[in-house]
C-alpha angles and dihedrals in degrees: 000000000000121000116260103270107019118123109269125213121198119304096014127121137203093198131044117190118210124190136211130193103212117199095219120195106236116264089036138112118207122223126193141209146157141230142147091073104183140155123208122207122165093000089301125118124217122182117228092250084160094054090237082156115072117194128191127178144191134179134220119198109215112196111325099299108043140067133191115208127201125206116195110194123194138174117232107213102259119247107217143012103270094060087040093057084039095060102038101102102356128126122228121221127171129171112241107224113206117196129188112222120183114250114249 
């Protein structure tokens, strides 16, 4: 993935889309969220204490008990050398977090 901006060749990509099937109790709504927003390179973590990674979410109710969940990832452009040298050949990984709210 390449960061928002930034100049693409063939076959790159500045937004990855990731989706989630949520079992929902009737009644309920589902919300959805992210944290733990982390990238590994050489077996070290960093947290992404500069939000490189954007998220943004939305949430389908299927019948009255699923929910499909789309997360849409993208890569801000980084603004110095030390994020750019952290993100050169790093992986991203986050935690989703579901939570069931009464509907109103």
């Amino acid at each position: 993935m390449v960061p928002l901006g930034a100049i693409m060749t063939e076959n790159d990509v500045n937004q990855v889309v990731f989706t989630y099937f949520v079992d929902v109790s009737e009644g309920y709504d589902l919300k959805a969220s992210v944290s733990d927003v982390n990238f590994t390179k050489n077996n070290v973590k960093y947290a992404d204490d500069h939000e490189l990674l954007m998220f943004s979410i939305d949430v389908e109710k299927i019948g009255d008990t699923k929910a499909k969940v789309f997360v849409y990832v993208s890569l801000n452009m980084p603004e110095s050398e030390e994020e750019y040298q952290m993100l050169m050949g790093s992986s991203a990984s986050f935690r989703m977090n579901f939570h069931q709210v009464e509907q109103i």
